[in-house]
C-alpha positions in Angstrom: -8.2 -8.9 -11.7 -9.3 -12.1 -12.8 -11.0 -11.2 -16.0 -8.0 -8.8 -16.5 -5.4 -11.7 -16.8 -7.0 -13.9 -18.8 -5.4 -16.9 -17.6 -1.6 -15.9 -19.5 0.7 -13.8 -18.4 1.9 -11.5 -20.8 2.3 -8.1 -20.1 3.5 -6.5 -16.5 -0.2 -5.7 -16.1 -1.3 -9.0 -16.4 1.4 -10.4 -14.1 0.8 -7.9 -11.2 -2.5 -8.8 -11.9 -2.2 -12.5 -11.3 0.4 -11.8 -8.4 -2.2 -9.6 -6.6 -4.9 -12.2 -7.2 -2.6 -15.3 -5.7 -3.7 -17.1 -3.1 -1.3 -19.3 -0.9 -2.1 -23.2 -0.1 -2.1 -21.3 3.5 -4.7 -18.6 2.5 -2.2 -16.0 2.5 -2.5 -13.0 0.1 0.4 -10.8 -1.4 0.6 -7.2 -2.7 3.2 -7.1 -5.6 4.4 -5.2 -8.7 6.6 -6.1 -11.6 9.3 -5.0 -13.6 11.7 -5.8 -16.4 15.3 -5.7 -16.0 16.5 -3.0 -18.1 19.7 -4.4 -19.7 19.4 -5.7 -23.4 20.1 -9.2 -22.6 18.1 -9.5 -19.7 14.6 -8.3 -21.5 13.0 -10.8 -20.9 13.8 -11.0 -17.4 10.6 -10.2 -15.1 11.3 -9.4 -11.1 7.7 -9.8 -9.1 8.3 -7.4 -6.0 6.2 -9.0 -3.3 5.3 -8.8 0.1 2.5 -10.7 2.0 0.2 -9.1 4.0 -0.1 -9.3 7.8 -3.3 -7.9 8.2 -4.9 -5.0 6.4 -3.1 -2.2 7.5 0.4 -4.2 7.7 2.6 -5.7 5.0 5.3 -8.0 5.9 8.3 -9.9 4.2 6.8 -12.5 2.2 8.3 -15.9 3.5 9.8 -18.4 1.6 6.6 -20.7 1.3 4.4 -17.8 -0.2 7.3 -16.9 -2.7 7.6 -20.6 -4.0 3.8 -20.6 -4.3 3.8 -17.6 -6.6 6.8 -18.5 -8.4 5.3 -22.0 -9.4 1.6 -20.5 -9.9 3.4 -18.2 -12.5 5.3 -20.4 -14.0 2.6 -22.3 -15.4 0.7 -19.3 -16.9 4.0 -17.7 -18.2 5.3 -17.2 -21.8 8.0 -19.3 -22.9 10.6 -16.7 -23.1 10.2 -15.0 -19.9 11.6 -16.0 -16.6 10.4 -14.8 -13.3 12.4 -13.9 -10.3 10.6 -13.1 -7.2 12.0 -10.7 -4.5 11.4 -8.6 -1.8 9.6 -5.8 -1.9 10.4 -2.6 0.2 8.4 -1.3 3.0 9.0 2.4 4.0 7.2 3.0 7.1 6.0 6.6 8.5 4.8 7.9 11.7 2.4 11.0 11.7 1.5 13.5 13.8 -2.0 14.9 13.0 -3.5 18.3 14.4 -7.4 19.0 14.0 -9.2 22.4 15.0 -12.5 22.0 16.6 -15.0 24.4 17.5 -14.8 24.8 21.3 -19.0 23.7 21.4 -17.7 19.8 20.1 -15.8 19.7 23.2 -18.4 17.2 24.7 -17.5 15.0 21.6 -13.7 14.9 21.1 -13.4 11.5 21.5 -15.7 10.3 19.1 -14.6 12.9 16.5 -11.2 11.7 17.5 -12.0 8.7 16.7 -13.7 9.4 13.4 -10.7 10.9 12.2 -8.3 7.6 13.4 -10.3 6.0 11.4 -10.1 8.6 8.0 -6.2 7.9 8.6 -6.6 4.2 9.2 -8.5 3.6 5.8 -6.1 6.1 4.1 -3.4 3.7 4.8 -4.9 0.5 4.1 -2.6 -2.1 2.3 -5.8 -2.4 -0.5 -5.3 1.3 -0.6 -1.7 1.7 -1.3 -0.4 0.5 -4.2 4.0 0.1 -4.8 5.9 3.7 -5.9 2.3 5.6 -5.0 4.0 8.8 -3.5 2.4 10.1 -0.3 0.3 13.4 -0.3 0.2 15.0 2.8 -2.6 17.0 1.2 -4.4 14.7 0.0 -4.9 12.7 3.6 -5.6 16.4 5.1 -8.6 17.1 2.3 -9.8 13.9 3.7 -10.0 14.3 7.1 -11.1 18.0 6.9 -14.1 16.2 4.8 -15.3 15.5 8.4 -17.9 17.8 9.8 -16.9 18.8 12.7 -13.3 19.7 11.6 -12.4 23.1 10.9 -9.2 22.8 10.1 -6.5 20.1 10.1 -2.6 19.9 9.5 0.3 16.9 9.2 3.2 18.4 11.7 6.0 15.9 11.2 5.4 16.1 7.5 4.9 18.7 5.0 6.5 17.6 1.8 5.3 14.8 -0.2 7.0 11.8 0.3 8.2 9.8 -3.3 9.2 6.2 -3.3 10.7 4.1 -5.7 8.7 1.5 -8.4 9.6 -1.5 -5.5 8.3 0.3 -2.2 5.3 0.9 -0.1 4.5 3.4 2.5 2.7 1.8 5.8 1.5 3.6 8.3 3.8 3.1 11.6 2.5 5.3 14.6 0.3 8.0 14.6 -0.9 10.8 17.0 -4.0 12.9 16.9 -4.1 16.1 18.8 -7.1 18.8 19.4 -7.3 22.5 19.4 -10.3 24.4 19.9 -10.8 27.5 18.6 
């Protein structure tokens, strides 16, 4: 990210680039995109859709401190005709309800291939993983879990459509539930 900016901020690239790289005088780090407002007059016009992150599976609101931090970080690095506005960013939270097939001779070991696949969903849903307006694939988390050995089979029951967002949101895993059938 740091090569990739080259100190100026230019294109949207390089200022989603520099927003992603931004460390607060507090140490806190953001996840952000960027966007030009689409009227004529307003070309020039750049809103940086933030949000800080909690930890690295949560995103939060970005406060107040870590917005002015950005805002005057960018503003040094920004071409004279642009102006930034920073906003909020949108998280769209999701609870999933995951069922895995075993083999009734892994019985012994459910709760460590339980745990296996918590952790396949976990890193699926890392905030380093997601990226903003990345649509979720219900397949796509399913090929990865099925990926595990000891699964035969595994489904998504509350969800079996892919979910799109818009270029300003995020998805973040909100509760999830693992349940085992043998066959």
């Amino acid at each position: 990210l740091t090569f990739r900016r080259q100190d100026r901020l230019v294109t949207l690239p390089d200022i989603e680039s520099f927003a992603n790289s931004h460390i607060s005088s507090y140490g806190s780090v953001g996840k952000a995109t960027a966007a030009t407002r689409r009227a004529y007059s307003s070309a020039n016009i750049i809103d940086i859709y933030v949000l800080e992150k909690a930890n690295e599976l949560q995103l939060r609101r970005a406060t107040p401190a870590f917005k002015s931090s950005l805002l005057a970080a960018m503003n040094e690095k920004k071409m004279l005709t642009d102006e930034f506005v920073v906003v909020d960013g949108l998280i769209r939270t999701m609870d999933l309800v995951v069922t895995i097939s075993l083999d009734r001779e892994f019985k012994p070991q459910e709760e460590l291939i339980k745990l296996t696949v918590r952790n396949k969903i976990l890193d699926h849903f890392k905030v380093d993983n997601r990226s903003f307006g990345q649509r979720f694939i219900p397949q796509d988390l399913n090929r990865e879990i099925f990926n595990i050995p000891e699964v035969r089979f595994s489904s998504i029951d509350n969800i079996s459509n892919i979910i799109q967002l818009d270029f300003n949101e995020i998805i973040q895993l909100n509760n999830f539930s693992i349940n085992v059938e043998y066959v």
